[in-house]
C-alpha positions as semicolon CSV with decimal commas, in nm:
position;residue;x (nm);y (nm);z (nm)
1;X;1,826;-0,498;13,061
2;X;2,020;-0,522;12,747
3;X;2,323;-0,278;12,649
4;X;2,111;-0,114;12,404
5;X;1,815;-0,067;12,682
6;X;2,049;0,050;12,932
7;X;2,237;0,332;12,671
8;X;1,865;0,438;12,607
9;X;1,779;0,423;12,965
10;X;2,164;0,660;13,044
11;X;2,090;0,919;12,752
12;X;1,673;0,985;12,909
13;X;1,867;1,050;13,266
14;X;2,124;1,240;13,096
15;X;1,921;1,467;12,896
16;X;1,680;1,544;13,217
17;X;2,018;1,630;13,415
18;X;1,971;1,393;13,726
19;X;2,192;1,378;14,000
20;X;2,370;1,082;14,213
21;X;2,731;1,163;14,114
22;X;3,014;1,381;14,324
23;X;3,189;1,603;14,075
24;X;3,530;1,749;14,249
25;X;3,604;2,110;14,101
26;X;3,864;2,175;13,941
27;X;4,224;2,310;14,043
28;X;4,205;2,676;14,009
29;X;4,423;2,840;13,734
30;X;4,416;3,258;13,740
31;X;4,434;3,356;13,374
32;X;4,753;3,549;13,213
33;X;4,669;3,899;13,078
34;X;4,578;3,833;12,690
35;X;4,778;3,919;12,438
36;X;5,064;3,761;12,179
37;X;5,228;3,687;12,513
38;X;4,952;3,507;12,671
39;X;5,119;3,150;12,810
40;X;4,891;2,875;12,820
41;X;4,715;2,738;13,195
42;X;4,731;2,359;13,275
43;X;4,388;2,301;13,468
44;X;4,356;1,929;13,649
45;X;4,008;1,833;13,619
46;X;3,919;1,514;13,847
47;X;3,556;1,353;13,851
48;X;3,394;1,086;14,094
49;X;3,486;0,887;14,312
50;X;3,338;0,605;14,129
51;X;3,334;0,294;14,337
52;X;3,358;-0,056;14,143
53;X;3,269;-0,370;14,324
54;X;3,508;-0,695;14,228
55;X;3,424;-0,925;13,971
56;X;3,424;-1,289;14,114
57;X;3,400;-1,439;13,674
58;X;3,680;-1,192;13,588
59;X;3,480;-0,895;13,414
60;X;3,195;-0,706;13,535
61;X;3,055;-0,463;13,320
62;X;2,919;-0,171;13,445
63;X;2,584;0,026;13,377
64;X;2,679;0,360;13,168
65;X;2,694;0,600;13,464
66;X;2,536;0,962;13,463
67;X;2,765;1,270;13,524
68;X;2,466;1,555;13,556
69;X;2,762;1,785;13,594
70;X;3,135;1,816;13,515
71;X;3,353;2,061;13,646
72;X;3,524;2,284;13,374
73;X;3,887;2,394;13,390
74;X;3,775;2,723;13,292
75;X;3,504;2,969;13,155
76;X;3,581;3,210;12,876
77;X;3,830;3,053;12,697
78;X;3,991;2,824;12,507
79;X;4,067;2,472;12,532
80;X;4,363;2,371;12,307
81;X;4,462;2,035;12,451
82;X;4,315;1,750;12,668
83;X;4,516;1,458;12,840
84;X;4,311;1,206;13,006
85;X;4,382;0,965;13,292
86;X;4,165;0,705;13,517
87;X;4,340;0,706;13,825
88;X;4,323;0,568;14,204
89;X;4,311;0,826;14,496
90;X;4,648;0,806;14,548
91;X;4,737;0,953;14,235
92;X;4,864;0,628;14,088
93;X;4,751;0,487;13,735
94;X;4,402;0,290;13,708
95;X;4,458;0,048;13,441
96;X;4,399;-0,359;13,289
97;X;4,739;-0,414;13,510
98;X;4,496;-0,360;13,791
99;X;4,214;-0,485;13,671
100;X;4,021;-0,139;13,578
101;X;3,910;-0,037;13,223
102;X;3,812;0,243;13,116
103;X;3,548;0,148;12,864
104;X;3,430;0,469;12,752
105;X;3,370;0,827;12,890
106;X;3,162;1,092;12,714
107;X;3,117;1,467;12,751
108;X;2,853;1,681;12,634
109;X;2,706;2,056;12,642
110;X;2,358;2,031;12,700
111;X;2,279;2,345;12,603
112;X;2,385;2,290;12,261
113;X;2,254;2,069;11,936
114;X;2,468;1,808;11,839
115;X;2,634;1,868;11,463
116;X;2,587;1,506;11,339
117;X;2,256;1,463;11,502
118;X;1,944;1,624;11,577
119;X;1,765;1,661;11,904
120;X;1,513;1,375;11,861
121;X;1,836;1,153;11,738
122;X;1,945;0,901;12,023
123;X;2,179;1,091;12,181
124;X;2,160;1,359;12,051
125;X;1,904;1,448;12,273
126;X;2,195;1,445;12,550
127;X;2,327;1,779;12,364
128;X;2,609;1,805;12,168
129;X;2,887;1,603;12,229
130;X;3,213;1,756;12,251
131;X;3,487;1,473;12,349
132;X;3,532;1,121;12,461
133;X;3,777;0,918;12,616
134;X;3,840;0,529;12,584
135;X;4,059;0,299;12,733
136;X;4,317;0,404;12,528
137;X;4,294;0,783;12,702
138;X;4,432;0,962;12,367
139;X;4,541;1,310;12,418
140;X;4,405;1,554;12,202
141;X;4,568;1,845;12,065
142;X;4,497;2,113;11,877
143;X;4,739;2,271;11,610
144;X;4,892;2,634;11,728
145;X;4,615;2,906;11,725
146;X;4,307;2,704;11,732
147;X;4,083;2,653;12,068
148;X;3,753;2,483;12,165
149;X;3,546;2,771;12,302
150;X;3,433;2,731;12,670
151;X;3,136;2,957;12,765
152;X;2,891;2,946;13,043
153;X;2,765;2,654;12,892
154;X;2,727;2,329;13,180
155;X;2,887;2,019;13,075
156;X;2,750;1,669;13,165
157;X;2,839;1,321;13,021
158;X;2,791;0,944;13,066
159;X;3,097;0,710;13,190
160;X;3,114;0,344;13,192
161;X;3,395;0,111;13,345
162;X;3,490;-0,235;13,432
163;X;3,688;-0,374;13,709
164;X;3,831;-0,716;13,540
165;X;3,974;-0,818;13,916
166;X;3,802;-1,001;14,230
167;X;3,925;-0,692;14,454
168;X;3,686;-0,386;14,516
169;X;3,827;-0,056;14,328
170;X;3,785;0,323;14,352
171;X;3,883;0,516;14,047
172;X;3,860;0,880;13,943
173;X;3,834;1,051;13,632
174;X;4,088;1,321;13,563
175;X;4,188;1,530;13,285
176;X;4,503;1,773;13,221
177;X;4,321;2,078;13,000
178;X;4,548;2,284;12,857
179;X;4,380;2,668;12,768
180;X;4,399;3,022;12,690
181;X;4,178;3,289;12,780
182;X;3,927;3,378;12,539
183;X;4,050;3,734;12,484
184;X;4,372;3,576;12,326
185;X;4,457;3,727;11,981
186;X;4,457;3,573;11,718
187;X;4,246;3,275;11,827
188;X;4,034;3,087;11,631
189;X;3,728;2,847;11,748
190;X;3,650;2,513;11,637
191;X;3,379;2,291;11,627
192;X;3,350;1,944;11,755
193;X;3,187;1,704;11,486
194;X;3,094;1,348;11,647
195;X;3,130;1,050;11,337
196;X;3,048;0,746;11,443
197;X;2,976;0,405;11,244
198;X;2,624;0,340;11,433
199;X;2,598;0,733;11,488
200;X;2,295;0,842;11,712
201;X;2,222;0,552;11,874
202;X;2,472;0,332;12,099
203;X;2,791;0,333;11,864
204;X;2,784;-0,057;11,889
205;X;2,770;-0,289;11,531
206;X;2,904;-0,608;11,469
207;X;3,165;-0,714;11,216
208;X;3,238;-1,097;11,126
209;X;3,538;-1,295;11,083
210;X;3,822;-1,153;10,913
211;X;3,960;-0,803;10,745
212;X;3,628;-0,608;10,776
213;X;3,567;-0,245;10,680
214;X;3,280;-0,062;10,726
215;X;3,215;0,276;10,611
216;X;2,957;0,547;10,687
217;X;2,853;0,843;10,542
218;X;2,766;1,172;10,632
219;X;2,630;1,477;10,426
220;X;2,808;1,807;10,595
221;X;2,632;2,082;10,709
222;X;2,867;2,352;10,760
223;X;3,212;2,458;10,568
224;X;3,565;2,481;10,727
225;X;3,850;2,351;10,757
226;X;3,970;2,028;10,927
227;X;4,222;2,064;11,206
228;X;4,196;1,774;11,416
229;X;4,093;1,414;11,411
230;X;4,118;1,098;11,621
231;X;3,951;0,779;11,620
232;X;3,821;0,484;11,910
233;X;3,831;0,192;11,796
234;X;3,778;-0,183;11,984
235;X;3,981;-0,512;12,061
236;X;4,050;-0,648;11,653
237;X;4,012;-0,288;11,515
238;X;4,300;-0,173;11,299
239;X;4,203;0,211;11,324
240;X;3,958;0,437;11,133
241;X;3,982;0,649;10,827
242;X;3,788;0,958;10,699
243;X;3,747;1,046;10,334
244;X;3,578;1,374;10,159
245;X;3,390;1,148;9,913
246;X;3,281;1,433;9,719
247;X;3,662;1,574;9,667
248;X;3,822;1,245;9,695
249;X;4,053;1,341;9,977
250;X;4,225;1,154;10,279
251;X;4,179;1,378;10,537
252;X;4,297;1,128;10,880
253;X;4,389;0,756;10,913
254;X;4,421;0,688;11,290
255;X;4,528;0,348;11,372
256;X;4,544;0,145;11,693
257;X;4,825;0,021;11,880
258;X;4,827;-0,279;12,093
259;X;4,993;-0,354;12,425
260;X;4,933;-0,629;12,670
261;X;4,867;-0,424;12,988
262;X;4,804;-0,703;13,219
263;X;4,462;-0,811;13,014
264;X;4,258;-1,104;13,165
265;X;4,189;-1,278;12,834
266;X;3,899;-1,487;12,972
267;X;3,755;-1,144;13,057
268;X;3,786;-0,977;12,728
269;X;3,653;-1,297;12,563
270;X;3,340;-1,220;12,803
271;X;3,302;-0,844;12,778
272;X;3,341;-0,859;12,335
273;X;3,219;-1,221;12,285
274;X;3,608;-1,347;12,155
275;X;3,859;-1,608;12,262
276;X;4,207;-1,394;12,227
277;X;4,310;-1,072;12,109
278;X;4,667;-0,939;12,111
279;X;4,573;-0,744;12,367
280;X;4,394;-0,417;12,432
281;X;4,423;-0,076;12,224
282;X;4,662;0,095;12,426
283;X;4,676;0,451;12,190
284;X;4,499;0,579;11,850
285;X;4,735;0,778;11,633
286;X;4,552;1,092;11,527
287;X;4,588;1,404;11,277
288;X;4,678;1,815;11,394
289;X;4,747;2,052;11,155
290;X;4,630;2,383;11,079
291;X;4,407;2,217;10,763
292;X;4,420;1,880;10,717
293;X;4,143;1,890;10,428
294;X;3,835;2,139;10,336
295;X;3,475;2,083;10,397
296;X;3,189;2,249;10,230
297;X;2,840;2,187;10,324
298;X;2,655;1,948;10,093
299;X;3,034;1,730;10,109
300;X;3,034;1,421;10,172
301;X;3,225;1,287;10,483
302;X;3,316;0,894;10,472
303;X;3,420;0,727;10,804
304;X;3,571;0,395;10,755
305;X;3,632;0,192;11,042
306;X;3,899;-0,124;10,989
307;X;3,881;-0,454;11,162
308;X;4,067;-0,786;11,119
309;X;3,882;-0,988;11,365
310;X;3,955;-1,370;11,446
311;X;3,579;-1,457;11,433
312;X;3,269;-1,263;11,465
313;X;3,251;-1,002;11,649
314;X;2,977;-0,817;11,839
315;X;2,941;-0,478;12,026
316;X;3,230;-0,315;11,833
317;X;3,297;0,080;11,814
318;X;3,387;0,273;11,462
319;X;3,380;0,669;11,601
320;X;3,603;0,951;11,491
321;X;3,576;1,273;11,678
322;X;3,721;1,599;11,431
323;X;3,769;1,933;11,489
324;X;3,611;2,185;11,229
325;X;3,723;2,587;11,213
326;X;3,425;2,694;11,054
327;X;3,563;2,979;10,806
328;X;3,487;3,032;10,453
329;X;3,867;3,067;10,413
330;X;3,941;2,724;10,276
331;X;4,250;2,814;10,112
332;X;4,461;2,926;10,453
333;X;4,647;2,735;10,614
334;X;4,948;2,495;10,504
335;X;4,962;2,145;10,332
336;X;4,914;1,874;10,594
337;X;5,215;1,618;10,564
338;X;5,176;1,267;10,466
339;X;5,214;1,124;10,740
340;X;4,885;1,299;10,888
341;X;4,662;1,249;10,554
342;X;4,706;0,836;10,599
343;X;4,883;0,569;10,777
344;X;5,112;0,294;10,575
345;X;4,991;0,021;10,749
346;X;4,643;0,039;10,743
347;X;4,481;-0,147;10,457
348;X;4,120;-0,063;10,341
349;X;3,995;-0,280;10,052
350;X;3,978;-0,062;9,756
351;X;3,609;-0,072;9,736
352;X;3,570;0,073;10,000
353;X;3,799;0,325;10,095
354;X;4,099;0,483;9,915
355;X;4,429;0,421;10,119
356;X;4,638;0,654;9,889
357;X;4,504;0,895;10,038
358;X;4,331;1,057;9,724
359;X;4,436;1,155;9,382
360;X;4,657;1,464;9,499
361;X;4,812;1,289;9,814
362;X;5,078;1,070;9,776
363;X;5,338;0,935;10,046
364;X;5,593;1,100;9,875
């Protein structure tokens, strides 16, 4: 079965909820008494064990993987950051030094309707999807005052991972969730919005030879202000970028960083259909502030996602995952600086994407 089969095959399970996966609980964290005083809980969520066998040609992908449940660090409050980690049981880090990728790990609230896609959308019928992890395991932070809110709601999500080396591994999952309760004053909830090049289906395209961008569009449906944004990108990427191509505003560049990490390159040529690549994306700069651009409903949102590949390239990602405080007070909050509205070394052709970050952003 092909990738796209098997991603079709992984959201069905998901979205009927079936089991076959140990879920460890979380460490318990007793909340602090709310008020202006309140000091954020660290929670340590870990999930599997997930057991890889060893891959004789040097890579082995692996089938996406159902999680029909993941532990929460906590109910009734808010999330304000999220570190992730792929780890061994000994605590130690799970990485291409090892052999082990991480290629991608997905959460979702069934319960809930996807922003950027409907129900009868791909994934969407999974739920709404609420963060992701790749290889690169970005932390994600939210500025001061703003919080994901955690309910009653169940959480599930899809994983996928590759062990590169001819040794059997066993890797876990874990997360460092930073949170408040939700009685804290003063609070305010976001919204996770899922953009994604090939949005709805299996976030895969292809992009050929050469500086590449390819952007996508997508008509909002609710008004806020920004207040995070990070972006996934693959082997060859240079980062993504998101636009308001209504107001002609830079709103995020994130751009990868490379690192050699002990990659097998035979294996990566397998696994993305290359020869060599400067390594793996290692971290994806991303954007925090308390409103890093407005967003009225009937806007239009431009994701632009930046490759400069050595030849053709197949089964690439483009996804940006933003946070959206949905308020009809578009005018709070403070300036973001430069430095968070677009990234220097980044270069989008100009038909396709502004890099000046819009008529009233300049670097200086």
């Amino acid at each position: 079965m092909g990738i796209r089969g098997r991603f079709g095959a992984t959201v069905a399970a998901l979205a009927l909820g079936l089991a076959g996966l140990t879920v460890s609980s979380p460490t318990a964290s007793a909340a602090g008494p709310a008020g202006a005083s309140v000091k954020p809980e660290v929670t340590s969520v870990k999930v599997g064990p997930f057991l890889l066998p060893p891959a004789p040609l040097g890579t082995a992908p692996n089938q996406n993987r159902v999680l029909p449940q993941i532990a929460k660090p906590c109910s009734d409050c808010f999330i304000t950051s999220v570190v992730p980690h792929l780890v061994y049981a000994d605590g130690s880090n799970a990485d291409m030094d090892t052999g082990v990728m991480l290629h991608h790990l997905v959460i979702v609230e069934p319960g809930k309707t996807d922003v950027t896609c409907a129900r009868t959308k791909g994934i969407g019928a999974a739920g709404r999807r609420i963060f992701a992890s790749g290889n690169e395991r970005t932390p994600i932070t939210l500025p001061d005052g703003f919080g994901f809110k955690v309910g009653d709601e169940r959480w599930a999500g899809i994983i996928e991972l590759m062990n590169h080396s001819d040794q059997p591994k066993t890797v876990y999952f874990t997360a460092d969730v930073t949170h408040v309760p939700a009685s804290t004053p003063g609070m305010k909830p976001v919204t996770p919005v899922w953009l994604d090049v090939n949005n709805c289906s299996d976030s895969q395209y292809s992009v050929p030879a050469g500086k590449n961008a390819t952007p996508w569009n997508w008509t909002s449906t609710i008004t806020g202000r920004i207040v995070a944004a990070g972006g996934h990108v693959h082997p060859g990427g240079q980062g993504v970028t998101l636009d308001n191509a209504t107001t002609s505003q830079r709103i995020c560049s994130s751009r990868a960083s490379y690192g050699m990490d002990g990659m097998d390159m035979q294996g990566m040529s397998e696994m993305a259909g290359m020869k060599a690549m400067d390594g793996m994306v290692t971290k994806m700069s991303t954007c925090s502030w308390d409103s890093l651009g407005v967003l009225h409903r009937g806007d239009d949102l431009r994701l632009t996602s930046i490759y400069d590949a050595p030849h053709a390239l197949h089964g690439v990602m483009g996804i940006m995952l933003i946070a959206v405080y949905e308020t009809n007070d578009l005018t709070g909050g403070t300036k973001a600086p430069a430095s968070m509205r677009r990234t220097p070394d980044t270069k989008v052709p100009a038909d396709v994407a502004d890099d000046e970050g819009g008529h009233d952003h300049p670097m200086s």
